[in-house]
LOFI-636648 format. One line per 10 residues: number of its first residue (from 1); their letters; for each residue y, z, x of N, C-alpha, C, O. Coordinates in pm, whole numbers, plus 50000, padded with zeros to 5 digits. Layout:
N
NUM) A) Y/Z/X/Y/Z/X/Y/Z/X/Y/Z/X; ...
end
This chain:
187
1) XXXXXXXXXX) 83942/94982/71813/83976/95108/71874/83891/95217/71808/83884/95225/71686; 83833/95291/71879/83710/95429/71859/83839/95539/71800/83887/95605/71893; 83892/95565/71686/84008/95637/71660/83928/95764/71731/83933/95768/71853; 83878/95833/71685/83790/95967/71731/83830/95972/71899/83908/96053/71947; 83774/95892/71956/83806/95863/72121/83958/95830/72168/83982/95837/72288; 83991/95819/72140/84155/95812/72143/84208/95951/72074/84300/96013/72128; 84162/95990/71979/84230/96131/71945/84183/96237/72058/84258/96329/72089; 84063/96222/72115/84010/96294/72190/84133/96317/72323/84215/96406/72344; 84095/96178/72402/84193/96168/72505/84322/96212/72457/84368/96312/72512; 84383/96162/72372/84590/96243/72356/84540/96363/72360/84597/96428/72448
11) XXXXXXXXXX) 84434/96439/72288/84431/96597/72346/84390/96640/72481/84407/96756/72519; 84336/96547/72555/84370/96569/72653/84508/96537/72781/84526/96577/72896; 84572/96458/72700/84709/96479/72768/84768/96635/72822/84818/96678/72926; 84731/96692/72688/84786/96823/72717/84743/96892/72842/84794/96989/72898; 84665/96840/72865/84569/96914/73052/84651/96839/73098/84661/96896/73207; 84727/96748/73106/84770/96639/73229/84902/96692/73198/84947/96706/73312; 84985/96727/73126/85124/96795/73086/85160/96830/73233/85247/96753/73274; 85122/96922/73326/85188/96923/73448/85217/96830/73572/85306/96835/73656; 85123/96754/73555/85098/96628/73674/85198/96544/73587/85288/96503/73660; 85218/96500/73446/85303/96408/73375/85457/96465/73446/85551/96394/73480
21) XXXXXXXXXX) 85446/96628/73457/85612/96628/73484/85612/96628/73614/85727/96630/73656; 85536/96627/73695/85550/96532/73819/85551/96446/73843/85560/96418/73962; 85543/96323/73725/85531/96181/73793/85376/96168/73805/85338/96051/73810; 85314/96230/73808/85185/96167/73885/85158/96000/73839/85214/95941/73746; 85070/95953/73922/85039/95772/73879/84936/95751/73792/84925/95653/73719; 84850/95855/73802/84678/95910/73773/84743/95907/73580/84725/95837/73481; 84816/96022/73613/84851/96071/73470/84947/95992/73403/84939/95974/73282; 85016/95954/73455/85113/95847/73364/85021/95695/73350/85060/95622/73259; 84945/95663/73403/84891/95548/73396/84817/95616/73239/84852/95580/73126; 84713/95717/73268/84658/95758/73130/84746/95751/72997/84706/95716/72886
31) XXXXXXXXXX) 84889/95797/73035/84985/95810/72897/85027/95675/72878/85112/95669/72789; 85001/95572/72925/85096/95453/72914/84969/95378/72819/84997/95319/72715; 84816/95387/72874/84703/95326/72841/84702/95403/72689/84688/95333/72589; 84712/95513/72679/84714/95568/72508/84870/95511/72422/84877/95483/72302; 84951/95507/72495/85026/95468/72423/85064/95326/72376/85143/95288/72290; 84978/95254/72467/85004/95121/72422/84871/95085/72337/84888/94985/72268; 84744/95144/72325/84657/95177/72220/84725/95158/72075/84732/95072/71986; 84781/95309/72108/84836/95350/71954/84967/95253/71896/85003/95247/71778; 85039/95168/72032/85164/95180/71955/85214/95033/71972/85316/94979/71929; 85070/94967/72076/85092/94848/72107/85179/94785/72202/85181/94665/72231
41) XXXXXXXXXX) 85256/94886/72252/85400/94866/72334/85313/94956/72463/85216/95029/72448; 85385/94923/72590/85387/95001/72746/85526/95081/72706/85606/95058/72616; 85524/95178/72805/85643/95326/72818/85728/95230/72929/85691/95150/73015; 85833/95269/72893/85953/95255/73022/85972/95338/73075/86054/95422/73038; 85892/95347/73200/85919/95444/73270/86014/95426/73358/86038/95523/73430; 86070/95340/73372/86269/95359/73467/86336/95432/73322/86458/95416/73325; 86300/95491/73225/86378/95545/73138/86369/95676/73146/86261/95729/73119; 86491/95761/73189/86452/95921/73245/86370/96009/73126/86289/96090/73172; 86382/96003/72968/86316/96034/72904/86211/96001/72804/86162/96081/72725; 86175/95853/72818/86055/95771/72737/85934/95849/72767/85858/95893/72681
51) XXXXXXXXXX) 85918/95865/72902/85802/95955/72955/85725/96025/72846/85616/96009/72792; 85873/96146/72831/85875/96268/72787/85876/96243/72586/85844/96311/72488; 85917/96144/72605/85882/96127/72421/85801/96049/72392/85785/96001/72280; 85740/96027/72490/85614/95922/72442/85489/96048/72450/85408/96076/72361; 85502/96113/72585/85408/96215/72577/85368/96320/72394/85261/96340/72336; 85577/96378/72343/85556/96404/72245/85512/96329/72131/85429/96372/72050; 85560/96234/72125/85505/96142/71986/85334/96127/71983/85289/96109/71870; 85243/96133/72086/85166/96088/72103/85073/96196/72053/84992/96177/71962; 85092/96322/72122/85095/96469/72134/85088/96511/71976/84988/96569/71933; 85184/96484/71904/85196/96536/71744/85145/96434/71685/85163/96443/71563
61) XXXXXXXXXX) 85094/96348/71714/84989/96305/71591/84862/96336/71575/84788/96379/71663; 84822/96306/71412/84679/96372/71409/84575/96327/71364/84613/96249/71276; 84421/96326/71368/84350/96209/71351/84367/96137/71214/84352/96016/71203; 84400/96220/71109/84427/96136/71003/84533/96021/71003/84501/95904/70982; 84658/96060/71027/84709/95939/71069/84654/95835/71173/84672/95717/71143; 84604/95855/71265/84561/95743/71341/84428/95679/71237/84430/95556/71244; 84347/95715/71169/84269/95681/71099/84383/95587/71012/84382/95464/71014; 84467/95658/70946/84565/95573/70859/84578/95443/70893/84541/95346/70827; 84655/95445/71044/84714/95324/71136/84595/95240/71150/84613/95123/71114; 84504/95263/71183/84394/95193/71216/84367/95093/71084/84367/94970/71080
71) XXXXXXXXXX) 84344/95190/70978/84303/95096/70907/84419/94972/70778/84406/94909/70673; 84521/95002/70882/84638/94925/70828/84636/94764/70847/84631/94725/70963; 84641/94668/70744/84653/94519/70754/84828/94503/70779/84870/94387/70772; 84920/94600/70804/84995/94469/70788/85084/94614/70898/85090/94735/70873; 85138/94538/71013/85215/94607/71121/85361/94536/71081/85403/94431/71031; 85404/94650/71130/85566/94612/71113/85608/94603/71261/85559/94677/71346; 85740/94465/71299/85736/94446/71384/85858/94568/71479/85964/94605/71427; 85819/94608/71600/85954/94668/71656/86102/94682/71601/86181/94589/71583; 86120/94785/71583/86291/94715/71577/86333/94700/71416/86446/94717/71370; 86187/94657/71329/86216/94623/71194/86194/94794/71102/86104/94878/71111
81) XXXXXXXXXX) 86326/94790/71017/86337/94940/70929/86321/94847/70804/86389/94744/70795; 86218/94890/70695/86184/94848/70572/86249/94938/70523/86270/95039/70590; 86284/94929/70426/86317/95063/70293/86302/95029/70196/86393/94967/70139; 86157/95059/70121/86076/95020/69989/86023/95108/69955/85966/95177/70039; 86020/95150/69797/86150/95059/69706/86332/95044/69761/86383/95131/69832; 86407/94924/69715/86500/94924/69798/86590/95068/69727/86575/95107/69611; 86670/95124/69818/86762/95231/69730/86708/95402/69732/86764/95511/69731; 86570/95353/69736/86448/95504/69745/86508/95599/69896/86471/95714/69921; 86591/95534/69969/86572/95628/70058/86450/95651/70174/86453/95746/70252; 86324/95530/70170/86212/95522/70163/86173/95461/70246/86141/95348/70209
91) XXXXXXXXXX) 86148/95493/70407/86159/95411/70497/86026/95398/70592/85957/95494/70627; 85996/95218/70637/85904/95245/70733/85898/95157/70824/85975/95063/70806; 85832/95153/70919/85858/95110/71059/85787/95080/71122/85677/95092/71067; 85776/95026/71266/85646/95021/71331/85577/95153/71344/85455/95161/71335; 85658/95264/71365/85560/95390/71449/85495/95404/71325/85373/95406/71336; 85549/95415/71188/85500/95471/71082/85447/95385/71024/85406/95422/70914; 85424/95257/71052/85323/95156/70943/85360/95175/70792/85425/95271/70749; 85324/95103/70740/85354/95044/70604/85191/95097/70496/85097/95030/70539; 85157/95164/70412/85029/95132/70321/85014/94991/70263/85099/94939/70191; 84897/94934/70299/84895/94790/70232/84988/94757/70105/85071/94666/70103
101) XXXXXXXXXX) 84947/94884/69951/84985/94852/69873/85146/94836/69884/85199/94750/69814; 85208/94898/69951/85350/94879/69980/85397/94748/70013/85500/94694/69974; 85295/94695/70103/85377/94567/70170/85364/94470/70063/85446/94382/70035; 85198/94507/69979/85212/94373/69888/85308/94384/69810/85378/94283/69820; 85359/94476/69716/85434/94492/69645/85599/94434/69693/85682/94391/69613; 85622/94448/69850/85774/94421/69942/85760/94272/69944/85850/94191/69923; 85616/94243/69977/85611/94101/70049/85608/94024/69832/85662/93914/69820; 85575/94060/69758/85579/94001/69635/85669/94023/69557/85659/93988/69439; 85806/94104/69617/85940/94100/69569/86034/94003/69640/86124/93931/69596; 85976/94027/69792/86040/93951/69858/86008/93807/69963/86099/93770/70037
111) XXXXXXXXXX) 85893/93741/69962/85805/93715/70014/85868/93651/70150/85801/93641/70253; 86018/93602/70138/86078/93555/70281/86109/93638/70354/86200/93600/70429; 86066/93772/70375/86065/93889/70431/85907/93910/70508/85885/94016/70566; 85829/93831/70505/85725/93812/70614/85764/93812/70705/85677/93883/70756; 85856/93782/70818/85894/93747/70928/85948/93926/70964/86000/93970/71066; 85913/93990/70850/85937/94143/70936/85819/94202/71019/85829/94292/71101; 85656/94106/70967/85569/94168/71027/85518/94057/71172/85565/93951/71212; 85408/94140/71219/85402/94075/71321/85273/94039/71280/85237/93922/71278; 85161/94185/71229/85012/94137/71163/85070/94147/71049/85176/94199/71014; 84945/94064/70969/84960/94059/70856/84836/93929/70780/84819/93811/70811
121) XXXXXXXXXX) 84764/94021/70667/84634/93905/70647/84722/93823/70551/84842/93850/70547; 84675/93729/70478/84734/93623/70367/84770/93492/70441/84774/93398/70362; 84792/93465/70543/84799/93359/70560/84735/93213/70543/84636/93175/70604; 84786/93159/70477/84690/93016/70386/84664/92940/70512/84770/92936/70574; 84566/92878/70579/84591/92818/70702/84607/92632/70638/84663/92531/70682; 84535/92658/70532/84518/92509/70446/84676/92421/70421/84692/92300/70427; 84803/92551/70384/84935/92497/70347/85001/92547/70426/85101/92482/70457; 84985/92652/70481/85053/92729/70592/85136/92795/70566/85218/92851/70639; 85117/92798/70396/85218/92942/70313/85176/93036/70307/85060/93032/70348; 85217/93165/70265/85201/93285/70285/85140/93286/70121/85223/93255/70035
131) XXXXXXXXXX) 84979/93325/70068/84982/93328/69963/84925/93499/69963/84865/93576/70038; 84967/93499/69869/84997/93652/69803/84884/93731/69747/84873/93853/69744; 84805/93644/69706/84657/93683/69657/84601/93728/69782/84538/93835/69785; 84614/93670/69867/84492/93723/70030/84531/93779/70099/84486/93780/70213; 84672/93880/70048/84746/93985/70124/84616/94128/70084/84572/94206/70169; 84593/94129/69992/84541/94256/69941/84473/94233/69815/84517/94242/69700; 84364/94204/69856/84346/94153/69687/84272/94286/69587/84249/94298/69467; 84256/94357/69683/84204/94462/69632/84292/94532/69515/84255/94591/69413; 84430/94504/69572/84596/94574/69544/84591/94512/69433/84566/94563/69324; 84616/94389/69458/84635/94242/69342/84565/94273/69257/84631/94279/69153
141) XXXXXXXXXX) 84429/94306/69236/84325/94303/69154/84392/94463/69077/84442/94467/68965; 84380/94551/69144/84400/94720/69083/84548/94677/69000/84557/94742/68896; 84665/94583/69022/84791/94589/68935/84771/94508/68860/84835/94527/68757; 84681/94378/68859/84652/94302/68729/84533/94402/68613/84526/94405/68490; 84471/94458/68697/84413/94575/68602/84510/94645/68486/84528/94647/68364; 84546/94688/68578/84653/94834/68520/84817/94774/68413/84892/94841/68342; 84817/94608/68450/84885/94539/68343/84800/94496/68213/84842/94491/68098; 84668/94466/68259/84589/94464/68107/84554/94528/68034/84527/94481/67923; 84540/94655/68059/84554/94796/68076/84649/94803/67954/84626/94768/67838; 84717/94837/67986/84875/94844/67940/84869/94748/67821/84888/94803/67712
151) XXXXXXXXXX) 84845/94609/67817/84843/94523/67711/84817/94557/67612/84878/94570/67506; 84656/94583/67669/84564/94622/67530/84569/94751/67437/84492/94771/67343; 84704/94862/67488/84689/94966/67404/84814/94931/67308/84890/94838/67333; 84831/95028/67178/84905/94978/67129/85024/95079/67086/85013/95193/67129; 85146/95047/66999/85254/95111/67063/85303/95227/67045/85417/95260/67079; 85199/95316/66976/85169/95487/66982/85118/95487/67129/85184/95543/67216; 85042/95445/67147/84969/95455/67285/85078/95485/67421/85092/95574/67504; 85147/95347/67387/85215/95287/67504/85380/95397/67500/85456/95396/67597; 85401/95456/67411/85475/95502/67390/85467/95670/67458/85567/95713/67515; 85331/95764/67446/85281/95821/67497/85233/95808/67659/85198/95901/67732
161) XXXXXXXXXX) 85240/95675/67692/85208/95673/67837/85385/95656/67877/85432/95714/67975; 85452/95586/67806/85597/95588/67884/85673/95740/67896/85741/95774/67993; 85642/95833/67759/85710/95966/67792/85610/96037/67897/85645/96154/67913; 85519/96008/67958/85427/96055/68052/85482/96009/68167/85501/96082/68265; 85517/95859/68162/85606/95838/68322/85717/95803/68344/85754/95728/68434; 85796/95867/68241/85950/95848/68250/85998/95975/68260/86097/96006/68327; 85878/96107/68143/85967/96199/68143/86056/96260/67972/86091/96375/67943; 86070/96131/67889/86123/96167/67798/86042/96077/67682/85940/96011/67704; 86113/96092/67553/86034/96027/67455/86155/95863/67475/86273/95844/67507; 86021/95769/67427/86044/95674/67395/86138/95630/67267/86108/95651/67149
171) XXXXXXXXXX) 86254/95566/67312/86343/95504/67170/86263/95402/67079/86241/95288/67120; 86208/95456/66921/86131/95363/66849/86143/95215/66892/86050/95146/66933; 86322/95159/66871/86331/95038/66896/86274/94963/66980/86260/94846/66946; 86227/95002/67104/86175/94898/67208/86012/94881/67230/85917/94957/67254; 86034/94723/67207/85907/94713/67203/85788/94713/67294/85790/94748/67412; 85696/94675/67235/85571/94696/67335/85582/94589/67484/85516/94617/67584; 85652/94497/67482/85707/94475/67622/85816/94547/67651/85784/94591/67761; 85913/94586/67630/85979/94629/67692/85910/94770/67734/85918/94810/67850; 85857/94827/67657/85735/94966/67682/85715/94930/67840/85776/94964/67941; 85599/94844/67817/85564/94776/67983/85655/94760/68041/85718/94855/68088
181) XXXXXXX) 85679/94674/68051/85811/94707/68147/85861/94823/68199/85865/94837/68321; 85902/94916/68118/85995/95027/68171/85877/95119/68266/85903/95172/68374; 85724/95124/68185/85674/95218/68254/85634/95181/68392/85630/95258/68488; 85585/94967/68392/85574/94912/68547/85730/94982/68645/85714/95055/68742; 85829/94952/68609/85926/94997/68699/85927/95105/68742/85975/95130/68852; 85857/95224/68638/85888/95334/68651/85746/95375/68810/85773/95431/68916; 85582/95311/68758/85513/95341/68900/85538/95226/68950/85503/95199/69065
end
């Protein structure tokens, strides 16, 4: 998908805004062809207002997000509400897509929770398991970093990076794993 060319056309919906609230065939055929672009789904149009919120949803987005969507590996399927981290309040969906690093992190807490997406890279075709390394390895690679990272400093160091991402000073007693630890939970 040409994101640029598709942002183009939804701004031009807005010229078609009057023929849309007529029904026209011309113009609703155009809103149905962008919206199943962006969203992968056709409009129900026996639905007296899908029309009219597909026009808006389509309408308020902006090229950065469609740039976002575009360059997303892993779609969430219809219907499916994630909320990661669990408890965060923190929710996402098909319209709103998932950031890779999110899913690896959902799909490597939870990995029998694949069956929420519909795309999605990692699939081993060799065992036909879902391996975790070829979800994102880019991801994989940047958090095994940022754990060796962490290893190699020592526990003045690590102690100074935990009151940096917790917020408060570190209790002497805990040690340089538990250090790690608290500050992985904490990003």
């Amino acid at each position: 998908m040409d994101v640029e060319k598709v942002f183009e056309d939804i701004q031009g919906l807005h010229k078609l805004n009057y023929l849309l609230s007529k029904k026209d065939k011309v113009a609703s055929k155009e809103l149905n062809r962008l919206h199943k672009l962006v969203y992968g789904e056709s409009i129900d149009f026996g639905c007296g207002n899908c029309r009219i919120k597909a026009f808006h949803k389509l309408t308020s987005l902006t090229l950065e997000f469609l740039n976002q969507m575009e360059n997303q590996n892993f779609k969430i399927k219809k219907g499916v509400l994630v909320e990661f981290p669990y408890g965060s309040g923190t929710f996402y969906n098909n319209l709103s897509g998932i950031p890779d690093d999110k899913a690896v992190q959902y799909l490597s807490a939870l990995p029998h929770r694949i069956s929420n997406f519909d795309v999605y890279p990692g699939h081993d075709s060799k065992s036909g398991e879902l391996n975790l390394s070829l979800l994102a390895p880019k991801a994989v690679e940047e958090e095994e970093k940022k754990d060796a990272d962490l290893s190699k400093m020592n526990k003045v160091q690590l102690q100074a990076k935990y009151k940096e991402a917790i917020g408060s000073d570190a209790d002497d007693s805990l040690t340089k794993k538990e250090l790690i630890s608290a500050i992985d939970k904490k990003d």
